[in-house]
C-alpha positions, -999 to 999 in steps of 0.1 A, spaced: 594 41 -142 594 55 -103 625 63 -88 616 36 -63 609 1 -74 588 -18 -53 612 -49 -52 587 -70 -31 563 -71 -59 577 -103 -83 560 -84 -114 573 -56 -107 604 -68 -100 605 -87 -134 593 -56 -152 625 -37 -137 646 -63 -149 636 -57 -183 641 -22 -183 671 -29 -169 681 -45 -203 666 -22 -224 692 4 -204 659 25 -197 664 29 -153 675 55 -140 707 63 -121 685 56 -82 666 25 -102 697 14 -119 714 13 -79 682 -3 -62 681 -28 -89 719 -38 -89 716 -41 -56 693 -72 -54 705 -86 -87 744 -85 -65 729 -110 -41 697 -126 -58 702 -155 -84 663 -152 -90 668 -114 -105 700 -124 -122 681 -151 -139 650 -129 -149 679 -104 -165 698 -134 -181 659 -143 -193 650 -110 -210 685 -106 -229 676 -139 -244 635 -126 -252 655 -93 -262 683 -109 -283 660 -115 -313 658 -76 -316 697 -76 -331 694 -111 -349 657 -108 -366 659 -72 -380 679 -65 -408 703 -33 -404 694 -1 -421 713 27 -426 691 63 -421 690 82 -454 700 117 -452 666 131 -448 665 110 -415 695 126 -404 685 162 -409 650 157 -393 670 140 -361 694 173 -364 659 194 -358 641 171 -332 672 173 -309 672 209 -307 661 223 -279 634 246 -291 622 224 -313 595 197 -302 600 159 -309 567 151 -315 565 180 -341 593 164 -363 576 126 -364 559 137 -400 598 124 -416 587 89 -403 562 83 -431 566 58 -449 602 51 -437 611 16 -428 605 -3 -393 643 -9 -389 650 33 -403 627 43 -374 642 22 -348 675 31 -356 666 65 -356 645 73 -325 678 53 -309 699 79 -318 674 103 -305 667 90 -271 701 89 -267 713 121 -277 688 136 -257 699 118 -225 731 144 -227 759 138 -201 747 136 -161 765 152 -135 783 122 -115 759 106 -84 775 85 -56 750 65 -45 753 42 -14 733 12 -10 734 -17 11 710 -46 12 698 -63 44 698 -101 48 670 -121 60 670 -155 85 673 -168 51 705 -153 39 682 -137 9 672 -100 8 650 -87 32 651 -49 26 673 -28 5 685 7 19 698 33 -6 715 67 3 719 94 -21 737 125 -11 733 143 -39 694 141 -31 703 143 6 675 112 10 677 80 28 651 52 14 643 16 34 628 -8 5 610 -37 13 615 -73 -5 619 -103 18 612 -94 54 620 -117 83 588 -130 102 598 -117 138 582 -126 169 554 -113 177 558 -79 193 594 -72 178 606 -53 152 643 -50 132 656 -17 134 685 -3 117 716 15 128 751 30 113 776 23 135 805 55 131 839 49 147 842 69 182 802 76 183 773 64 197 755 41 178 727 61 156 693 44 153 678 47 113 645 34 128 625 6 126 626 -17 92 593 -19 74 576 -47 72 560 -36 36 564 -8 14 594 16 13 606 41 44 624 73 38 637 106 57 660 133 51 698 123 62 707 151 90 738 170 79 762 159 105 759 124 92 767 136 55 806 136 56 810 104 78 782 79 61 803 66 37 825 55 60 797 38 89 789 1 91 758 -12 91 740 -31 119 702 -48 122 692 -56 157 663 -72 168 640 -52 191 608 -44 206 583 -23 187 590 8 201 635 1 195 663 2 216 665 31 245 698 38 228 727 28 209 746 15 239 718 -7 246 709 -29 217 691 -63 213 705 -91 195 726 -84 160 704 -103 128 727 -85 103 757 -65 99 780 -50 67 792 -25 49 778 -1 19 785 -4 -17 790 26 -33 781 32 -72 787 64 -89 764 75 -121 
């Protein structure tokens, strides 16, 4: 998959919640994903839905242990200057159940340990009280993303725009929430040590946002970030 799921698309959505079963998203999937699913009883049904579609994987096949030969072809594939795809010849003839056991162990041996990622995310209520946009921070990747889902319908002419509120410092404007699609920028190095610690606010505004920080429009939402580390 991306490393941005576009959460407003209910297909997509459910197809991330699959993967998310399967254990197949990525560390910035696996934290968009989580979280919706945190505040959403849709997506936590659609998981709860494919473990059950999934669950016949572990009941319906019968266990098979890889013969030795499978082992020493794995012991090849996973080396690093040999290619997969050069050792699938072994597969022949081998079982369903000895090939899904095996190419298991492969993926996941070849996934090798990844350096830790703190990950901040927050998700943005609508009127509602259901998600209207999900905002992910990585610093590792130094990236800020907005995601659409659920957006409020504002007034005509006005806009939600998004701010981290730091103690002791002007209010710092993120920008205006999209109304579709995702939104992303760099995050400026003097916010890097302190955005763990920042709230978050939504304020209701015209199109073109508050003049400043000391001058906002009405609050729609406010909160803290969740932090994950991968």
């Amino acid at each position: 998959m991306h490393d941005r799921i576009d959460l407003g698309n209910p297909d997509e959505r459910n197809q991330a919640a699959a993967d998310y079963v399967l254990g197949v998203l990525n560390s910035a999937e696996k934290a968009q994903f989580e979280a919706l699913m945190a505040v959403s009883h849709d997506t936590q049904q659609e998981v709860e839905e494919w473990r059950e579609h999934l669950d016949i994987l572990n009941t319906s096949l019968e266990s098979v242990k890889p013969s030795k030969q499978v082992w020493r072809e794995i012991e090849k594939a996973v080396k690093p200057e040999s290619s997969f795809w050069q050792n699938l010849k072994f597969w022949q003839g081998a079982s369903f159940a000895s090939i899904a056991a095996a190419f298991l162990l492969v993926f996941v041996t070849a996934q090798g340990p990844n350096l830790a990622n703190m990950e901040y995310v927050y998700v943005v209520k609508n009127q509602e009280h259901n998600p209207g946009w999900i905002v992910n921070a990585s610093l590792e990747q130094n990236k800020l993303v907005m995601e659409t889902v659920e957006p409020d319908n504002v007034p005509k002419g006005k806009a939600c725009e998004l701010w981290l509120m730091f103690e002791g410092m002007k209010p710092l404007s993120l920008g205006i929430l999209p109304k579709s699609g995702s939104k992303e920028f760099s995050i400026p190095k003097e916010w890097q040590d302190k955005l763990s610690k920042a709230k978050i606010v939504t304020t209701l505004e015209n199109m073109q946002g508050a003049s400043d920080g000391w001058n906002m429009g009405p609050v729609l939402d406010k909160g803290q970030w969740s932090s994950r580390t991968y």
